[in-house]
C-alpha positions as CSV (number, residue, x, y, z in Angstrom):
1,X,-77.3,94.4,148.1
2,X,-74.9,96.0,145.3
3,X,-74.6,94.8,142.1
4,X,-71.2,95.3,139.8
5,X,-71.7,93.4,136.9
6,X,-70.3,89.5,137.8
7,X,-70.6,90.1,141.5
8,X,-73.2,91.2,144.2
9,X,-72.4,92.4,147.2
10,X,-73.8,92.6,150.7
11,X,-74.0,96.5,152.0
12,X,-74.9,95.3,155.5
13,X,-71.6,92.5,155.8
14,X,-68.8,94.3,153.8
15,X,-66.5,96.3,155.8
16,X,-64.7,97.3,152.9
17,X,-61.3,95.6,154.1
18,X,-60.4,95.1,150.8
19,X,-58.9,91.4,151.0
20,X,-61.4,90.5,148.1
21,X,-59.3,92.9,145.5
22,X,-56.3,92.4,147.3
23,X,-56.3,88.3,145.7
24,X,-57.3,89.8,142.3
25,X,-56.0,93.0,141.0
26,X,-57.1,91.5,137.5
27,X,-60.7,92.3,137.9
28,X,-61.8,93.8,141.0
29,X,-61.1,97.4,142.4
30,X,-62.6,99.4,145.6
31,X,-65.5,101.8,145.3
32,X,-67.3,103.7,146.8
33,X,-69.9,100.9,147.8
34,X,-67.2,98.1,148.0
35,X,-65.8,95.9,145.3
36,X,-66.4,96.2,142.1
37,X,-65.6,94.8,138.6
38,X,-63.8,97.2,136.5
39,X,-62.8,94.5,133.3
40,X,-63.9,90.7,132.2
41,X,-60.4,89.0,133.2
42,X,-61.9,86.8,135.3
43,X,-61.3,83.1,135.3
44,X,-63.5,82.4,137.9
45,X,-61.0,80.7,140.5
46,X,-63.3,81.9,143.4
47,X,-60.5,83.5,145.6
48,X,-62.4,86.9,145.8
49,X,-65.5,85.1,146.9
50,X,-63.0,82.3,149.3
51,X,-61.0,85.3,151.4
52,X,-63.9,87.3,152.5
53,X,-64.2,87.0,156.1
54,X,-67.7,88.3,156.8
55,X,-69.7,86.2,153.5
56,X,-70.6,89.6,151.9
57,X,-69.6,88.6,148.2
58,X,-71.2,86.3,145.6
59,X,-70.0,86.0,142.2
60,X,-72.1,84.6,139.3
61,X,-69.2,82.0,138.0
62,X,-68.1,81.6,141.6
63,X,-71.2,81.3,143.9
64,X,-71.2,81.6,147.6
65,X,-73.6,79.2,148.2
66,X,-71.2,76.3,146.4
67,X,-68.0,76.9,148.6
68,X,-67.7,75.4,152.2
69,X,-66.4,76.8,155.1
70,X,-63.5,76.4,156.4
71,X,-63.2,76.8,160.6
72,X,-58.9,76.5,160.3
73,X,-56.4,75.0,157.6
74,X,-57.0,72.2,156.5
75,X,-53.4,72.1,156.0
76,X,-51.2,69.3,158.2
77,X,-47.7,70.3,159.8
78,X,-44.8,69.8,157.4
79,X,-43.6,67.0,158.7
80,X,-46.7,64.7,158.1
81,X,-47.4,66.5,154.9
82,X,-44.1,65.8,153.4
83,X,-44.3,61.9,154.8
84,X,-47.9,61.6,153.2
85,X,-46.1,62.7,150.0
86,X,-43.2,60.6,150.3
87,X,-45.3,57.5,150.7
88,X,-46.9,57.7,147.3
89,X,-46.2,54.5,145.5
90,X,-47.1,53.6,141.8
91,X,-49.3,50.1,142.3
92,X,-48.2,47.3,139.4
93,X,-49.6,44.1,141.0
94,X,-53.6,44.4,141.8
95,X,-56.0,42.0,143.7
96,X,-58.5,40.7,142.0
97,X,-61.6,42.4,143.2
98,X,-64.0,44.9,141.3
99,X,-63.3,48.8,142.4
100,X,-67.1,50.0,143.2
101,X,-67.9,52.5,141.1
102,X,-68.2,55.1,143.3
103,X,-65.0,54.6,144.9
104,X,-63.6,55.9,141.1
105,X,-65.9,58.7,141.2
106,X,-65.4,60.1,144.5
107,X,-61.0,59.7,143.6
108,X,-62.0,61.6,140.2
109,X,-64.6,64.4,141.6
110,X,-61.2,65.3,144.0
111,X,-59.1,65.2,141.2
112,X,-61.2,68.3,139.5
113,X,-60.0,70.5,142.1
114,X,-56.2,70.4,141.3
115,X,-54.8,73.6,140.0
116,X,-55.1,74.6,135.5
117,X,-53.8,76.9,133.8
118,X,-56.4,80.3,134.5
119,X,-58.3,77.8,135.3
120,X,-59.3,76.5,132.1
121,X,-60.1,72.9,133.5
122,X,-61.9,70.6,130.7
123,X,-60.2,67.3,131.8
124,X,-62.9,64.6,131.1
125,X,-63.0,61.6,132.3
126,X,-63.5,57.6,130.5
127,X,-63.7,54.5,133.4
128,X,-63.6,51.2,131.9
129,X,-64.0,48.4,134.9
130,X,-65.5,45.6,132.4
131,X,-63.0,43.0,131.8
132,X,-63.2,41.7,128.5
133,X,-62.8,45.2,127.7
134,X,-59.9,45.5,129.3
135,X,-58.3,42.6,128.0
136,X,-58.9,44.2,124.4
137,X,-57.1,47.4,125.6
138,X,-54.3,45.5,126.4
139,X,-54.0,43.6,123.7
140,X,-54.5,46.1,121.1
141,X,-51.3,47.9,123.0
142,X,-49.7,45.2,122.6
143,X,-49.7,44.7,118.9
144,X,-49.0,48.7,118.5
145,X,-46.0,48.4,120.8
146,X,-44.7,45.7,119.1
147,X,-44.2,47.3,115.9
148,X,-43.1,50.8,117.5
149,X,-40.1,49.0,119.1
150,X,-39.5,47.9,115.1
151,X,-39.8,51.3,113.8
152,X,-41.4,53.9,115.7
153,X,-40.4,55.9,118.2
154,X,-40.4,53.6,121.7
155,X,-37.3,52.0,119.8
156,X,-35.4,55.1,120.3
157,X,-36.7,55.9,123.6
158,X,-34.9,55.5,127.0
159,X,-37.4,53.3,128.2
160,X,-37.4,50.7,124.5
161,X,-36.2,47.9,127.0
162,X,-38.5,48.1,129.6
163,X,-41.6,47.8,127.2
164,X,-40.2,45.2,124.7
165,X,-39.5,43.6,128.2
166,X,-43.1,44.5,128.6
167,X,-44.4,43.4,125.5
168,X,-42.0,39.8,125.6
169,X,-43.3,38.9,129.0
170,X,-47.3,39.8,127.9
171,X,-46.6,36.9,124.7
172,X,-44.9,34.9,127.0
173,X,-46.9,34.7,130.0
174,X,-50.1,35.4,129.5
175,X,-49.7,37.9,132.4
176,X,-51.4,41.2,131.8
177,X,-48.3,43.1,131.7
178,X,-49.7,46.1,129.8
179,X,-52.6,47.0,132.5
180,X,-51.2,45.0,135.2
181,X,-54.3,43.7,136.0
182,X,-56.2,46.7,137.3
183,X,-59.9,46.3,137.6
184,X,-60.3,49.9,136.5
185,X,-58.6,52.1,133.7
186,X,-59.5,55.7,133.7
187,X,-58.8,57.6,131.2
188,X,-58.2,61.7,130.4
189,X,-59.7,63.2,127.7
190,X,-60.4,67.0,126.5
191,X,-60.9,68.5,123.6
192,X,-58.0,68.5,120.7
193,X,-57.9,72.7,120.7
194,X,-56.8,72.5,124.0
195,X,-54.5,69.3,123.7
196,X,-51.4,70.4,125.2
197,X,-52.6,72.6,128.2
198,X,-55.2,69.2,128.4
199,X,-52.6,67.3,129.3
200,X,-50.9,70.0,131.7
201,X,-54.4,70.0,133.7
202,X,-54.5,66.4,133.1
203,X,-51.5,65.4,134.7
204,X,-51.8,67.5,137.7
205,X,-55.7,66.1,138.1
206,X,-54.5,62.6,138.0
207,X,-52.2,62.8,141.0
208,X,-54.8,64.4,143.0
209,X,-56.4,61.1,142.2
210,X,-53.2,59.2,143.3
211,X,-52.8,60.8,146.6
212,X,-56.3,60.7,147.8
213,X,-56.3,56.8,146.4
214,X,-54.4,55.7,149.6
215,X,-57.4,56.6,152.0
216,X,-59.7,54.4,150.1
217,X,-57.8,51.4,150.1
218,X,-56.6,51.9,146.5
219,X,-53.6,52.2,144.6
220,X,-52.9,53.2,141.1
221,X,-49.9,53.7,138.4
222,X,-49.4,55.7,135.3
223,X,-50.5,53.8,131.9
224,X,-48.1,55.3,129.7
225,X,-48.4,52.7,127.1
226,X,-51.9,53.6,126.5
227,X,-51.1,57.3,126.6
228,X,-48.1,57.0,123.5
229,X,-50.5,54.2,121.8
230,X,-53.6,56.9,121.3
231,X,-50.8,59.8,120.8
232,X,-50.0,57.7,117.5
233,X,-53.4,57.6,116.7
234,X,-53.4,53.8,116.4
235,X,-56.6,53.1,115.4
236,X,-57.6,49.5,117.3
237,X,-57.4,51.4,120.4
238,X,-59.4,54.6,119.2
239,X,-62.3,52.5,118.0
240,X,-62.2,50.3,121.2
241,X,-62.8,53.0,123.4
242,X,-64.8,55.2,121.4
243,X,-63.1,58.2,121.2
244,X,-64.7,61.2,120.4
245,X,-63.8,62.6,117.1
246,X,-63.0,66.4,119.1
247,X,-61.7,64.7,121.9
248,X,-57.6,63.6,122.8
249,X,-56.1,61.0,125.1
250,X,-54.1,63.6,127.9
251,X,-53.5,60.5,130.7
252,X,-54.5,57.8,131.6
253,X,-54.5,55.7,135.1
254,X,-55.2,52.1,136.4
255,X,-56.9,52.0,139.6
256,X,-57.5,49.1,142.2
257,X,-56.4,47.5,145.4
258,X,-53.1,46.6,145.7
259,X,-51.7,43.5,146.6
260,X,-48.8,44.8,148.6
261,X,-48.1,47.0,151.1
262,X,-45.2,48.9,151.5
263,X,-43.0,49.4,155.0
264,X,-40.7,52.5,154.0
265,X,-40.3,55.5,152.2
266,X,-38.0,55.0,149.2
267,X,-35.5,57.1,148.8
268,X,-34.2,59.3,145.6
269,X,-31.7,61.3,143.4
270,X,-30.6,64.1,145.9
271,X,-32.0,67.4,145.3
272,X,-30.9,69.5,142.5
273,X,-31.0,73.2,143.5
274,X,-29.2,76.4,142.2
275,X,-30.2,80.2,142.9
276,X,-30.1,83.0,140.2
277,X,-28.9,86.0,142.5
């Protein structure tokens, strides 16, 4: 067994193919004894560890013993991977019925695995499933929104009728019109240094979430209310879910099972598309 640095290598597995430095010319080059490390640019994505076909590499940020073989792809034909895609809906109309609370963690501990920037990761992750709690949250939005339509900046936004719609129907109804009733609300958080790549990482995590949310019986929508409500730092809403002083909003979800079910794929604006030749 060689050592180089972040990586160990196996003398009696490594055929020196070189598909390990081949997926990161960053950080690894070929020696004499196989791979080796020749600068600290690694972001510990794993790939060197991922593509080797015989086991022969560990990495200290990327350990063999935490990735899982794979026998083939994972990866379904294109057809059935672009109608699984399609068939994402955003949920607004949620039964009545507590989300177990392992049925959020297993949707979030997929969601870690969707692509960062150089892998910087740090979403974090708030779950709030107790009602009067949620009914706070909503209410607290409610009052911010209110007064944003009057003189902030959801009265100059595309969207200012659909929320004082929103907002009208909450005071009017009773109808939780802000959370839509969702038994869960997660919410994104990482650290304000990293704000705007946060919500980057966020964003992508979050849909992970969506998509795998189908095969657990749930459904889920944006909360984008909540999002521009802790953007404006309103305070209500800060205090209510105890934000951490280093910590930022980046997203935020509600999660539970849907009323509805839907019978076809919706269709949209045709494809924009130009080439630069």
């Amino acid at each position: 067994m060689a050592e180089s640095g972040l990586i160990r290598v196996d003398q009696e597995k490594c055929t020196r193919c070189g598909l390990c430095v081949n997926v990161c010319r960053s950080s690894l080059a070929m020696g004499a004894c196989g791979p080796e490390v020749i600068g600290d640019y690694c972001i510990a994505c794993g790939h060197c560890v991922a593509v080797c076909p015989n086991g022969a590499l560990d990495h200290g940020r990327a350990p063999l013993e935490k990735q899982i073989p794979l026998e083939e792809s994972p990866a379904p034909d294109a057809g059935m991977a672009a109608r699984f895609l399609r068939s994402r809906r955003s949920v607004r109309t949620f039964r009545d019925e507590r989300v177990p609370r392992e049925s959020i963690r297993r949707l979030l501990d997929v969601a870690r695995f969707a692509p960062t920037a150089c892998n910087s990761q740090g979403v974090a992750y708030l779950a709030v499933d107790a009602p009067g709690v949620l009914k706070d949250v909503s209410a607290v939005i409610a009052d911010w929104a209110e007064a944003d339509l009057e003189h902030g900046a959801l009265g100059r936004s595309p969207w200012s009728r659909n929320t004082a719609k929103t907002i009208q129907t909450y005071r009017e109804s009773g109808k939780d019109t802000i959370l839509r009733g969702a038994p869960c609300l997660v919410v994104a958080l990482a650290e304000k240094s990293m704000a705007a790549l946060g919500r980057d990482n966020t964003h992508f995590a979050l849909t992970y979430a969506q998509l795998l949310a189908p095969s657990l019986g749930l459904g889920t929508c944006w909360s984008g209310l909540l999002e521009y409500c802790t953007a404006a730092g309103y305070p209500p809403l800060l205090e209510l879910i105890k934000l951490p002083e280093s910590k930022t909003v980046t997203g935020a979800m509600l999660v539970g099972y849907p009323v509805y079910s839907f019978r076809r794929l919706v269709d949209r604006e045709p494809l924009q598309l130009s080439w630069l030749s």
